[in-house]
C-alpha positions, 0 to 999 in steps of 0.5 A: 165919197162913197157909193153902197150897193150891197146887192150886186147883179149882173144885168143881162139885157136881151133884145127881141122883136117883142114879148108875147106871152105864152109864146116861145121867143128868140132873142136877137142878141145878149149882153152882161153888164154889171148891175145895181142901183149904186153901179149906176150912180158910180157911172154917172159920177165916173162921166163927170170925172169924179172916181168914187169906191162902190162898196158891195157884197160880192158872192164868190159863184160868178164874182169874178165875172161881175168884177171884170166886168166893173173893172172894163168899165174903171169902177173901184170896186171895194168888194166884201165876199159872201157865199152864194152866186151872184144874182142876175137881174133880166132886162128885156128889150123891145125893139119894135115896141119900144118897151124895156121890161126888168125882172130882178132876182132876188139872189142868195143869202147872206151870212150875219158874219159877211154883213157885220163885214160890210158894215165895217168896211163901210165905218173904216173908209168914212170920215167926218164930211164925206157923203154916203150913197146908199141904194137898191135893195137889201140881199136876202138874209140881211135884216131889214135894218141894214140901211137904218144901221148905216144910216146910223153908222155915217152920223156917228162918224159925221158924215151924209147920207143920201138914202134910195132904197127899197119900201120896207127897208127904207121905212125902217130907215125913216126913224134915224132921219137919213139926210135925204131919201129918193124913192120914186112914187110907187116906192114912196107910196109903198114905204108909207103905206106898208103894202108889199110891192111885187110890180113898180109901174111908171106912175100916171096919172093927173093927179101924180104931181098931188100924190108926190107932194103928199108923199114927199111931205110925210116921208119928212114927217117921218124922219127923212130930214128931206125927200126927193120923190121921183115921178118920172116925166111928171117931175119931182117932188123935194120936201123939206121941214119948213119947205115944198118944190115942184121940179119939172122935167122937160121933154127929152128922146126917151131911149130908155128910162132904166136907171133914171131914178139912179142918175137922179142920186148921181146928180143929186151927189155931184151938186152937194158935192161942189157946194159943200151941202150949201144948197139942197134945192139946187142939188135937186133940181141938178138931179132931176136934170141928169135923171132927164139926161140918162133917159136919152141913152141906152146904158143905165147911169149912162148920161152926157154931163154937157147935156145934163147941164143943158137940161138944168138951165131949162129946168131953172128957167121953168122954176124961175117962171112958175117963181115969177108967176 
């Protein structure tokens, strides 16, 4: 198996009383952790004891910050370097309200030289059977194809793909019928309709389950050969070309639900891992459980297997009852 993230960050994550806008503000304190949606499924794979290569882009400004930082946490970084300074993504947190905010930079270019490189790093480390993770969005000055070049690149060497990009790459992706795609509601819905997406909120809404649905369904009828559509404590939606499943959640102590959608792919990955791709639903219904499970800690991609497993008999259960019914 192999985990893509070729955009890389470094979180910094600032903890003060509250945010007030227009006000000036002092943080109560400061930490740097490794960033990108594909470092978070490295994490929830690492907890379950399964080391896996994250394959990015490293920038050389700050790159060897960002790669002791991997290091501290045991990630096998494969790293193809590109000009630039690493970008940072600011994470706020709110302490007395509760509330985590993130900004994302969207960092410097890439060279065609060093792209053309990751692809080829990629193509010489997969094998015919492996699963490939790819998530987050794509660095600036890489073309909007470059997830669709990779999906394309794990087919021909006869391996899955497992898609969770951002709206217009993913949608460029669609044609080369990635084996699953899992964007969130907003990022599903911002895929098929074309709208730029500056602003992501959590989706509500009474009628989130119908829209899910509705988007997992044409994401398929798009080219996804399946889509899982995350609606965050709403549940999720998994659509096949012949089939539709609602996944419920159940109520978890929300810590933080940063990287949520990241630890979904993580669980997603580790199920269709342990049956041989035999069984998609239940590696859905396993991601949806982990995704719960990392909302009950404060690391993104940080989760308690033995909690997530908890997680998943209840979910089974509810499906099981709404089957019965």
């Amino acid at each position: 198996m192999l985990v893509a993230n070729p955009n890389l960050a470094i979180d910094r994550l600032v903890t003060l009383a509250e945010i007030v806008p227009g006000a000036v503000m002092r943080s109560r304190r400061t930490e740097l952790s490794p960033g990108g949606k594909g470092v978070n499924v490295a994490r929830v794979l690492r907890a379950h004891g399964v080391d896996v290569p994250l394959l990015g882009l490293l920038c050389q400004g700050d790159g060897a910050l960002l790669a002791g930082l991997l290091a501290d946490e045991g990630a096998d970084l494969v790293a193809v370097e590109t000009p630039g300074t690493v970008r940072q993504a600011l994470v706020f947190r709110e302490a007395d309200a509760g509330r985590i905010t993130v900004v994302n930079e969207p960092g410097d270019a890439v060279p065609a030289a060093a792209w053309q490189s990751y692809l080829d790093t990629v193509a010489a480390r997969l094998n015919a059977g492996d699963l490939l993770t790819v998530s987050g969005s794509l660095p600036t000055g890489v073309p909007v194809e470059g997830y669709r070049q990779l999906v394309e690149l794990a087919h021909a060497r006869g391996a899955i793909i497992v898609v969770d990009a951002a709206p217009a790459p993913l949608a460029v992706a669609l044609p080369a019928h990635p084996d699953v795609v899992c964007p969130n509601l907003e990022e599903a819905e911002a895929t098929l309709s074309g709208a730029p997406v500056d602003v992501l909120p959590i989706p509500d809404g009474a009628d989130v389950r119908e829209r899910a649905e509705a988007a997992a369904r044409a994401l398929v009828a798009a080219g996804a050969q399946r889509a899982a559509v995350t609606a965050g404590a709403a549940g999720t939606a998994f659509a096949t070309a012949t089939a539709l499943t609602w996944i419920p959640t159940v109520p978890v102590d929300v810590v933080s639900a940063v990287g949520a959608g990241d630890s979904f792919v993580g669980g997603l990955a580790l199920e269709l891992l342990a049956t041989n791709y035999a069984d998609w639903r239940a590696a859905a219904v396993r991601g949806v459980a982990t995704a719960s499970a990392s909302c009950e800690t404060p690391l993104a991609g940080g989760v308690d297997p033995a909690r997530a497993e908890q997680l998943r008999g209840k979910i089974e259960a509810l499906l099981d009852e709404a089957g019965a019914a």
